[in-house]
PASEBA-1860 file (N, C-alpha, C; in nm, 3 decimals):
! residues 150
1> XXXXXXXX> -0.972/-0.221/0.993/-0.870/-0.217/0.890/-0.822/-0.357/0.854 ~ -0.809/-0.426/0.982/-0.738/-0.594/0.888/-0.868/-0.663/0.829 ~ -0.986/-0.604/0.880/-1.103/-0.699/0.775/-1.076/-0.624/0.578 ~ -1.009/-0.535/0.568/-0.973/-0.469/0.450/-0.866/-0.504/0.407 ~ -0.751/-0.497/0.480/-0.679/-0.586/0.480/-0.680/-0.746/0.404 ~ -0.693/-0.806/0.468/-0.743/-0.961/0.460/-0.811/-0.985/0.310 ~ -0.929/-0.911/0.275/-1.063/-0.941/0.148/-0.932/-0.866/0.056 ~ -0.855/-0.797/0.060/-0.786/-0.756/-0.065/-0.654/-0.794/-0.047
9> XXXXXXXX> -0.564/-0.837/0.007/-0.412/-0.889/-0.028/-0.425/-0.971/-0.097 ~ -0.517/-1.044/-0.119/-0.473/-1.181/-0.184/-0.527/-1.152/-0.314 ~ -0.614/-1.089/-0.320/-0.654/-1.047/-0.486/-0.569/-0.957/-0.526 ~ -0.474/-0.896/-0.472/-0.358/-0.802/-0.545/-0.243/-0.892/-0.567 ~ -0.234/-0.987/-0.449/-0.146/-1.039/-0.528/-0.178/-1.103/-0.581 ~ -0.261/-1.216/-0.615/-0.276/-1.333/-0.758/-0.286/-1.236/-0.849 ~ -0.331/-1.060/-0.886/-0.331/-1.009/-0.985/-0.183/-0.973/-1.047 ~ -0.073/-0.945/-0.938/0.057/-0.930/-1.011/0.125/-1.118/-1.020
17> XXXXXXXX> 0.074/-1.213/-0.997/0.144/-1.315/-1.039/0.018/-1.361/-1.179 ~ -0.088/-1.318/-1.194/-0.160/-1.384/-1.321/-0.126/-1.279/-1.419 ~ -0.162/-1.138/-1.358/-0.129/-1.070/-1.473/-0.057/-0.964/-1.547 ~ 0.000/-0.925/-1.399/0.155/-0.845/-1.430/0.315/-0.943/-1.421 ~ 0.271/-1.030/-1.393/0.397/-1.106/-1.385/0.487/-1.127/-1.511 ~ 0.362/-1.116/-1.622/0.433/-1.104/-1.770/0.454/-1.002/-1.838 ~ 0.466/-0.902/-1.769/0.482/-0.783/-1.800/0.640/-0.705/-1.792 ~ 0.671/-0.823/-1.670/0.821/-0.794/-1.613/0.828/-0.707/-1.509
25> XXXXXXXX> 0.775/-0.788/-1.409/0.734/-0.694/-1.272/0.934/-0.708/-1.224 ~ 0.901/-0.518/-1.147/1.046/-0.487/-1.132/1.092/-0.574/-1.017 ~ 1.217/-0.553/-0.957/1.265/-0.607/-0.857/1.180/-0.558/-0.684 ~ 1.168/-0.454/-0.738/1.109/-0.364/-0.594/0.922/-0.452/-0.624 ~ 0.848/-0.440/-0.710/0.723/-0.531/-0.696/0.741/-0.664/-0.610 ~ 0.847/-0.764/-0.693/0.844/-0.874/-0.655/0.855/-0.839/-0.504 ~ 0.980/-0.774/-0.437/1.021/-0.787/-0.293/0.864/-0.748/-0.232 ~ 0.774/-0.651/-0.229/0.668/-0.609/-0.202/0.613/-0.715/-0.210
33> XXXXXXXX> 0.568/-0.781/-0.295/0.482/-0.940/-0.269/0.521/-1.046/-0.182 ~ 0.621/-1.020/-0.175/0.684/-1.099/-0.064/0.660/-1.090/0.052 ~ 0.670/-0.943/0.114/0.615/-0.895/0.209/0.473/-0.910/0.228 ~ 0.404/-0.893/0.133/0.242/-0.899/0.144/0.218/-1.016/0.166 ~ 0.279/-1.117/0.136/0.263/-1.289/0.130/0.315/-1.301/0.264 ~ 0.379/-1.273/0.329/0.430/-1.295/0.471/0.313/-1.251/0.544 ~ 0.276/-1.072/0.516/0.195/-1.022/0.626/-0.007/-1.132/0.612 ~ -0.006/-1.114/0.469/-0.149/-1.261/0.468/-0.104/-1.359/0.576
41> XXXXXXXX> 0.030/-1.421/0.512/0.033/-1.537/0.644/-0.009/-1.525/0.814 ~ 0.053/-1.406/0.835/0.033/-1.356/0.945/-0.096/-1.340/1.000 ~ -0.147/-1.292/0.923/-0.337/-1.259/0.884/-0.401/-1.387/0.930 ~ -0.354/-1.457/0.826/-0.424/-1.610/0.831/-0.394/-1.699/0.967 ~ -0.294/-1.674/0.990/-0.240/-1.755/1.137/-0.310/-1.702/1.235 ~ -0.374/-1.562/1.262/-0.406/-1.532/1.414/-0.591/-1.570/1.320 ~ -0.579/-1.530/1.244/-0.765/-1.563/1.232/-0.767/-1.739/1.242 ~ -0.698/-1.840/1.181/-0.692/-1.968/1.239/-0.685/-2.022/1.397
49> XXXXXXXX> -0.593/-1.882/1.484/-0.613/-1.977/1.580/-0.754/-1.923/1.666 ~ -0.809/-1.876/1.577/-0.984/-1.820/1.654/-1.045/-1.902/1.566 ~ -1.026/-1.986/1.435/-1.128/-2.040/1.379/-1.244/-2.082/1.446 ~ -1.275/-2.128/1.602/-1.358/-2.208/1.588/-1.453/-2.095/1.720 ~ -1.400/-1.992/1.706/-1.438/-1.875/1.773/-1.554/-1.812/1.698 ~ -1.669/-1.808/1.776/-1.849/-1.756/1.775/-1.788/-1.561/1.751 ~ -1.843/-1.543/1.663/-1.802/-1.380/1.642/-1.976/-1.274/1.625 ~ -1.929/-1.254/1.805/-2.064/-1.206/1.841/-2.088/-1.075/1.739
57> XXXXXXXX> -2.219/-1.042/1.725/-2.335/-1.129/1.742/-2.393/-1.223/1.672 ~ -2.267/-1.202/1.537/-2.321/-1.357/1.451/-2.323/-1.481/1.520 ~ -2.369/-1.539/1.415/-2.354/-1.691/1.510/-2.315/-1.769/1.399 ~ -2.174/-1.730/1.361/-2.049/-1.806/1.272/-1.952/-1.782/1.333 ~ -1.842/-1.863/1.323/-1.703/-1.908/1.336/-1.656/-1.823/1.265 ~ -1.485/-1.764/1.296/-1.413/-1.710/1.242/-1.405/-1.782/1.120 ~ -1.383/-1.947/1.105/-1.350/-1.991/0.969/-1.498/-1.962/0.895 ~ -1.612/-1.977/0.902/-1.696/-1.974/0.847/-1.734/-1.800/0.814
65> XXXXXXXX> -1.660/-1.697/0.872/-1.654/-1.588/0.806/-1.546/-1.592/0.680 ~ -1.446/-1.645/0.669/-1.340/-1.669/0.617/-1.371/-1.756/0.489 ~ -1.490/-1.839/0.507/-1.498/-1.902/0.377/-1.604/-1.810/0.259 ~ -1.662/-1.747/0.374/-1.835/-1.668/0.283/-1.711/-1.572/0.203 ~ -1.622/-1.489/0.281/-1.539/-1.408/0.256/-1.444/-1.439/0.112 ~ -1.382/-1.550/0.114/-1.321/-1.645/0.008/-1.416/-1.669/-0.094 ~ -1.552/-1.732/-0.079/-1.670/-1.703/-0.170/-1.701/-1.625/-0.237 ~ -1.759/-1.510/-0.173/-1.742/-1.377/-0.269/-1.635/-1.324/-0.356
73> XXXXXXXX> -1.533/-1.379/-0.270/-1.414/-1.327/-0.431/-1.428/-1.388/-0.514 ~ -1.432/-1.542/-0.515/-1.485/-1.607/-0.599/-1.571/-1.585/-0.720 ~ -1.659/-1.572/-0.645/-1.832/-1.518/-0.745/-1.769/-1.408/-0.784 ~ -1.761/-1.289/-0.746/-1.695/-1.152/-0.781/-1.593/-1.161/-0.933 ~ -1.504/-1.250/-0.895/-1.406/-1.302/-1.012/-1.410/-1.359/-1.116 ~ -1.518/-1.429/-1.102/-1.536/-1.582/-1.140/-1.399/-1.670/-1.166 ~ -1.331/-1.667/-1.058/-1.176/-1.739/-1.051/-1.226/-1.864/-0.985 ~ -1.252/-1.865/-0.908/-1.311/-1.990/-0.826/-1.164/-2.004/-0.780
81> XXXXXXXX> -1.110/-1.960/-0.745/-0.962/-2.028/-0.700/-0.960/-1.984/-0.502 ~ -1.043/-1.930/-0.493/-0.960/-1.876/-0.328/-1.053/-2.004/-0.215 ~ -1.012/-1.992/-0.099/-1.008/-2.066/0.001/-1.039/-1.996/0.127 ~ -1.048/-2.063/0.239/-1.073/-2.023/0.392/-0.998/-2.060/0.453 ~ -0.997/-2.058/0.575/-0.901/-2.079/0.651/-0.878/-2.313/0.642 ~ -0.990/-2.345/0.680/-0.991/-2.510/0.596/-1.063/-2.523/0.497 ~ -1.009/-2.668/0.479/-1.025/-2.789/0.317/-1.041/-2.874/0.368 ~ -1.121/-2.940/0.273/-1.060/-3.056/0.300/-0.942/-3.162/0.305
89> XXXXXXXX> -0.939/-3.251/0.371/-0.803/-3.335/0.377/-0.767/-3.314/0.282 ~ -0.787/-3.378/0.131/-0.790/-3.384/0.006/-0.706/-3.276/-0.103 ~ -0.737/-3.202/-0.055/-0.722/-3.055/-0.062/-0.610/-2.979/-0.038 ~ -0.574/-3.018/0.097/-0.425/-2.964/0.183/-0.297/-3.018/0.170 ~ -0.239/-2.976/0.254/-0.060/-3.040/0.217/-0.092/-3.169/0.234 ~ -0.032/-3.202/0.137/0.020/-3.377/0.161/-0.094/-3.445/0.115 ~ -0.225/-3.388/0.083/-0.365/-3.470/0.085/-0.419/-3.491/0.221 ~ -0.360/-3.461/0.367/-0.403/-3.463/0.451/-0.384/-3.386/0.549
97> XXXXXXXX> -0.397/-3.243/0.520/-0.387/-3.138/0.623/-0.504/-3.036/0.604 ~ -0.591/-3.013/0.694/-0.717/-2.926/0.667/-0.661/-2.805/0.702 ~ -0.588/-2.725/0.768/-0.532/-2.609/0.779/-0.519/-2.581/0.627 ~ -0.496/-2.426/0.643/-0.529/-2.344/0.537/-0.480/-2.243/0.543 ~ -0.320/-2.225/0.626/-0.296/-2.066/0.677/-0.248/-1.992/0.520 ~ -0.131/-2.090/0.470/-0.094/-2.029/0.319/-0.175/-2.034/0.219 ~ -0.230/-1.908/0.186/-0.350/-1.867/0.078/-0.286/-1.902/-0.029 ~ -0.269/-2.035/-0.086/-0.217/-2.071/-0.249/-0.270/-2.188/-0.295
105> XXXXXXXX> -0.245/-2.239/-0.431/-0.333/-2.335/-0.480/-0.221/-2.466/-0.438 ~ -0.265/-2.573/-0.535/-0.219/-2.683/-0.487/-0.034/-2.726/-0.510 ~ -0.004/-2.632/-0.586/0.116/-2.614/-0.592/0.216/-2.509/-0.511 ~ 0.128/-2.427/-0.442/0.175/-2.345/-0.297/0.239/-2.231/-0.362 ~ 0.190/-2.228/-0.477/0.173/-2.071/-0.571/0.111/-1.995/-0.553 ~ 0.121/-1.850/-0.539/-0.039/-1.753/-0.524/-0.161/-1.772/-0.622 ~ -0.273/-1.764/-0.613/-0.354/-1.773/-0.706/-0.322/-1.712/-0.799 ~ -0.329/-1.744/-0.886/-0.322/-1.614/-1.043/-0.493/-1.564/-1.051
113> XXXXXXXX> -0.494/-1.427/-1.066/-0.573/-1.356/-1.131/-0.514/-1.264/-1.223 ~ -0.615/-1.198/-1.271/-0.590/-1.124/-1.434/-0.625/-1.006/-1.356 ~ -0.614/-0.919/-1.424/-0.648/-0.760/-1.352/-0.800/-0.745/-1.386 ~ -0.881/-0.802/-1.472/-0.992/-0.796/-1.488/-1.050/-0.878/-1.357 ~ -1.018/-0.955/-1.319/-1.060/-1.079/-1.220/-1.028/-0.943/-1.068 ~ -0.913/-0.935/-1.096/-0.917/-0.813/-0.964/-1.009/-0.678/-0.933 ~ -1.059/-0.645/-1.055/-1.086/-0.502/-1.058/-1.269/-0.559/-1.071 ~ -1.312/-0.669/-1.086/-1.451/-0.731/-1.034/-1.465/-0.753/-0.948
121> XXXXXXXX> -1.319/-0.805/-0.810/-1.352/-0.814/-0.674/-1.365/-0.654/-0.633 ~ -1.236/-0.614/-0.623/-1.252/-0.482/-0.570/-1.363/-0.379/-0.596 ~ -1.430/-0.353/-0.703/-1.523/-0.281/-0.737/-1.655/-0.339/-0.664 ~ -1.649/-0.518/-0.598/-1.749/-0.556/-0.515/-1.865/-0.589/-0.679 ~ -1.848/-0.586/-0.792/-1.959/-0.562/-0.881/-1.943/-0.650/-0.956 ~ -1.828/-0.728/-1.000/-1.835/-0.845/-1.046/-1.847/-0.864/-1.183 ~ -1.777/-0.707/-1.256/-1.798/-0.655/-1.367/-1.699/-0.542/-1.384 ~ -1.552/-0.523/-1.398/-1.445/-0.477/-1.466/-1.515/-0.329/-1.536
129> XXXXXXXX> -1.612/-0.264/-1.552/-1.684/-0.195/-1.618/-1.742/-0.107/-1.567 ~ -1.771/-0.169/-1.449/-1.872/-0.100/-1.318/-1.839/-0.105/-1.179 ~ -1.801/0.018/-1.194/-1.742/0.050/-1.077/-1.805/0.083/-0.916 ~ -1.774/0.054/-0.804/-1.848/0.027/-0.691/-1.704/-0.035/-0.579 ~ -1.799/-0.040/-0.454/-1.681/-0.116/-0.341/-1.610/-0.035/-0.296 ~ -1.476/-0.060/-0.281/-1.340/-0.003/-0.313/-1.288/0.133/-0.339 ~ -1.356/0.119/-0.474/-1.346/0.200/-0.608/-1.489/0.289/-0.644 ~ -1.550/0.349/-0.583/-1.703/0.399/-0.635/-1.691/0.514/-0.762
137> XXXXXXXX> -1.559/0.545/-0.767/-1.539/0.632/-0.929/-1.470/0.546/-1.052 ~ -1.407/0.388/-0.938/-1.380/0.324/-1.080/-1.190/0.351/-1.004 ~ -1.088/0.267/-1.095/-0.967/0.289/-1.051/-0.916/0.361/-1.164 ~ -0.786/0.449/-1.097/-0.719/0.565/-1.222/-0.668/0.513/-1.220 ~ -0.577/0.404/-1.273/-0.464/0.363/-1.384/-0.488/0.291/-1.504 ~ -0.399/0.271/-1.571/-0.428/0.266/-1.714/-0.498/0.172/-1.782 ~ -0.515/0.026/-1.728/-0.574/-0.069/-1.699/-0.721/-0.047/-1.675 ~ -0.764/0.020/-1.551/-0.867/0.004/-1.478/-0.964/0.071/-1.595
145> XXXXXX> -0.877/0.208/-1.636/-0.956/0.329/-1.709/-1.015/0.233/-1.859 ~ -0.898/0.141/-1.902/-0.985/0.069/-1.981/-1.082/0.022/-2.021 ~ -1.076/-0.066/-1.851/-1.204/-0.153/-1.883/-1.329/-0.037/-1.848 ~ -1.307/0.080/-1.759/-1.372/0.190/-1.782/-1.459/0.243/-1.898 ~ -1.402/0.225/-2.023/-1.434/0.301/-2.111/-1.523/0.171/-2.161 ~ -1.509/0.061/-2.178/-1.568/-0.031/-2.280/-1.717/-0.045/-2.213
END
């Protein structure tokens, strides 16, 4: 469950800060993201302190599951915005911190995604249209059914 966990909090939330946020997300959403942004942290902190932990029988590192993982949303999205557990120096607080526990961009904002960008990770298909992953009938709300129909 936290490997399900983990591949989808963060694409729900950059989807209510890219693309329900202008919609006039209620008071009870926002507090809920809040929470979800705490429990990721949480996420991210115990999988960091195994980063450099062999995850039998692969023969990758917790961070190096964490980045393929961050990758695919990526590709999936085409957001290019998500991350692993490290960065480079460059990259991190200050320009010099490779930790990576807070999943946000360089302004320590959630990623923004669009609900199209979300509903290509989750469906695993990388296509808002075609449904799979997650979702193998596709998502029922009003949004999803959209890009459904086109």
């Amino acid at each position: 469950m936290k490997k399900l966990v983990y591949k989808c909090e963060n694409v729900v939330d950059g989807w209510w800060w890219g693309g329900a946020g202008g919609l006039g997300v209620t008071q009870l959403v926002a507090g809920l993201l809040g929470v979800e942004a705490g429990q990721d942290a949480i996420i991210r902190a115990a999988l960091y302190e195994y980063k450099d932990v062999l995850v039998p029988p692969y023969k990758f590192t917790v961070a190096q599951f964490t980045d393929s993982i961050s990758n695919l949303r990526n590709s999936l999205s085409h957001a290019f915005v998500d991350e692993g557990l490290e960065v480079p120096p460059s990259e991190g607080a200050d320009g010099r911190v490779t930790g990576n526990i807070l999943s946000a961009n360089t302004y320590s904002l959630s990623y923004a995604r669009t609900a199209k960008q979300v509903l290509e990770t989750v469906y695993g298909t990388g296509n808002p249209s075609i449904p799979g992953g997650f979702f193998p009938k596709g998502g029922n709300g009003i949004i999803a059914k959209g890009f459904l129909k086109s």
